[in-house]
C-alpha positions as CSV (number, residue, x, y, z in Angstrom):
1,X,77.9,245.4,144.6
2,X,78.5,248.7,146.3
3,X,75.7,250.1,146.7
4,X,74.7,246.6,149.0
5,X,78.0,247.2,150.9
6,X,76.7,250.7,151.8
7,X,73.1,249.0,153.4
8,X,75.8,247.5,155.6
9,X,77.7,250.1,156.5
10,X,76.0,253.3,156.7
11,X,72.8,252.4,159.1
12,X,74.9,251.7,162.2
13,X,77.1,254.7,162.2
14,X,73.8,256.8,161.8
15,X,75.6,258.3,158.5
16,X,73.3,260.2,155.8
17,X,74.7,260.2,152.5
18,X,74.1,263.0,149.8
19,X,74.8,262.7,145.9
20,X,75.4,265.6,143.1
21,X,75.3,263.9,139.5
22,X,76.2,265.9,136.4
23,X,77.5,263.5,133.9
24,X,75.9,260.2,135.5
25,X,72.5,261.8,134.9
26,X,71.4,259.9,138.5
27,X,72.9,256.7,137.8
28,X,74.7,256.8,141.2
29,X,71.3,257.7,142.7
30,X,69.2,255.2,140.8
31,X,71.7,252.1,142.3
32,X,71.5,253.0,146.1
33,X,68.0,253.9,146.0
34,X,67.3,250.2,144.1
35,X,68.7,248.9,147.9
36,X,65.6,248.4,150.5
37,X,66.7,249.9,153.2
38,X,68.4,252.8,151.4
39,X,66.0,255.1,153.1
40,X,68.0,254.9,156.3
41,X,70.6,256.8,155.3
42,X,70.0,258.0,151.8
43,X,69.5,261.9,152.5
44,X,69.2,263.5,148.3
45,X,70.7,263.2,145.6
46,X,70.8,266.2,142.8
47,X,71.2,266.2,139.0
48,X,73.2,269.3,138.3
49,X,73.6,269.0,135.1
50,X,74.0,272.8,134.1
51,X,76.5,275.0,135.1
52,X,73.4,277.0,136.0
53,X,72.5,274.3,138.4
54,X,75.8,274.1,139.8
55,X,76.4,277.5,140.8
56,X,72.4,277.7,141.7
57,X,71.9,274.3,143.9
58,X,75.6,273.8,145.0
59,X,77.0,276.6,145.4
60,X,80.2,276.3,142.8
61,X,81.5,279.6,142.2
62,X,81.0,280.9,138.2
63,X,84.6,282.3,138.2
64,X,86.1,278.1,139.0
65,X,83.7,276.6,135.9
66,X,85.3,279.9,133.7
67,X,88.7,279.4,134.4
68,X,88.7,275.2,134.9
69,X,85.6,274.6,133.1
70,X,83.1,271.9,134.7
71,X,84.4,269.0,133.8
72,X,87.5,269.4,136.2
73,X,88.8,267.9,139.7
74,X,88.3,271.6,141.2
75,X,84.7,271.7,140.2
76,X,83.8,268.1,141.6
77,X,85.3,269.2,144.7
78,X,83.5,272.7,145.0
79,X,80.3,270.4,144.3
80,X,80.7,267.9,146.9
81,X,81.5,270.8,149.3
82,X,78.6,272.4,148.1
83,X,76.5,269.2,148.7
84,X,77.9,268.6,152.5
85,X,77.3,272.1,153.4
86,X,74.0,272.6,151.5
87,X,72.3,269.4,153.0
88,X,74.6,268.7,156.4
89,X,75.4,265.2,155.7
90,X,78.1,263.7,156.4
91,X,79.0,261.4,153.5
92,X,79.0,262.7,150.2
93,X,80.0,262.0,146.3
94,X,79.8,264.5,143.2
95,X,80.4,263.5,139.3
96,X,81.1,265.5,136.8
97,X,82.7,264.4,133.5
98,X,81.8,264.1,129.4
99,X,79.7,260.6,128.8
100,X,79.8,261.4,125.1
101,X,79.7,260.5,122.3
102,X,80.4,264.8,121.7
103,X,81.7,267.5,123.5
104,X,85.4,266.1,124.2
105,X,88.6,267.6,123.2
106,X,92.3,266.6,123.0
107,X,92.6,268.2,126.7
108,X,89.5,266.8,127.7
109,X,88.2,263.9,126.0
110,X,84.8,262.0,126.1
111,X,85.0,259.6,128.8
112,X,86.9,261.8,131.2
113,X,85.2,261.9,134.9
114,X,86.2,263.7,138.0
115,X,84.2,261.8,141.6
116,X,84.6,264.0,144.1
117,X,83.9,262.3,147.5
118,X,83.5,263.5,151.3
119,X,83.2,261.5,155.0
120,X,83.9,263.8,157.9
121,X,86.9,266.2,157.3
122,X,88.4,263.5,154.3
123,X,87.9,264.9,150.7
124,X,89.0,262.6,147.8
125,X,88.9,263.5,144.2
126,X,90.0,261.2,141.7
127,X,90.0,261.3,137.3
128,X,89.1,258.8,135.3
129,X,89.4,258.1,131.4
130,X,86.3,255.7,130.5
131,X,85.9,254.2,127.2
132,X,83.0,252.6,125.5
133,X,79.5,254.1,124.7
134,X,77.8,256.9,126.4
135,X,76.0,254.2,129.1
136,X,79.2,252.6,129.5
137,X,80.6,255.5,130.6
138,X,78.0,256.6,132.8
139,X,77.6,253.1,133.8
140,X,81.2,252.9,135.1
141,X,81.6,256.5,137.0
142,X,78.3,255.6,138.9
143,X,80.2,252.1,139.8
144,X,83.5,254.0,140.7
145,X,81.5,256.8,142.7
146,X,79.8,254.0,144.6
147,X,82.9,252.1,145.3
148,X,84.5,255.6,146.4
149,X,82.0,256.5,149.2
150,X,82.6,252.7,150.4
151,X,86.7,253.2,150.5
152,X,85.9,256.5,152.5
153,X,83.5,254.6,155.5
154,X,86.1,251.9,155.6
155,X,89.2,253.4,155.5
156,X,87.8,255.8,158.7
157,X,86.2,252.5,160.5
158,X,89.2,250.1,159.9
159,X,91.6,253.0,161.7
160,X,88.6,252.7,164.8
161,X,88.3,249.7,165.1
């Protein structure tokens, strides 16, 4: 499981880690915290679930979720910006997607999720089209977010080593 791999990874390097949840609800939050040990690197973790509580706690811009909407890869990435710079940590992964079973559309359907993820200077955001119930949906963007911030540490220690 990821969120083990992290307890492996993280403590060593002396990384803190930092999460911004809107459509996982703190799913991704929930599975590293579950971890003993978590508390050596595990900084925050926010549920921005608003647009209110994006602009307010993360800093997005109102004009991006206007013209993109929130459920876009240029709003998970103003998130996870807003969550490295907000908190100074240096690893970092944002969600934002519709979990459903309402509020999609033929541009943006339910089960669409944008994980925005940070380590250093290296951003990463990636879509993904989910199906299955609302859980399902939650339960595999919090999977993917968590396998994300391990593809970041790794990728950056496998070119020190």
């Amino acid at each position: 499981m990821p969120e083990h791999a992290l307890l492996r990874l993280l403590p060593p390097l002396s990384i803190w880690l930092a999460v911004a949840e809107s459509c996982t609800g703190g799913l991704i939050a929930h599975r590293i915290t579950n971890v003993p040990g978590s508390s050596a690197y595990f900084d925050r973790g926010l549920i921005t679930y608003s647009n209110r509580a994006k602009e307010e706690l993360l800093a997005v811009p109102p004009l991006l979720i206007q013209h993109y909407g929130a459920v876009s890869s240029e709003v998970a990435m103003a998130m996870v910006e807003g969550l490295v710079s907000g908190s100074r940590v240096q690893l970092a992964v944002a969600s934002t997607g519709i979990a459903g079973p309402g509020g999609g559309s033929k541009e943006k359907p339910v089960g669409l999720v944008y994980l925005a993820g940070a380590y250093g200077q290296k951003r990463v955001v990636e879509r993904h089209l989910y199906e299955g119930s609302r859980l399902r949906i939650k339960e595999q963007a919090a999977q993917h977010a968590l396998e994300l911030l391990v593809r970041l540490v790794s990728a950056d220690e496998g070119a020190h080593n």
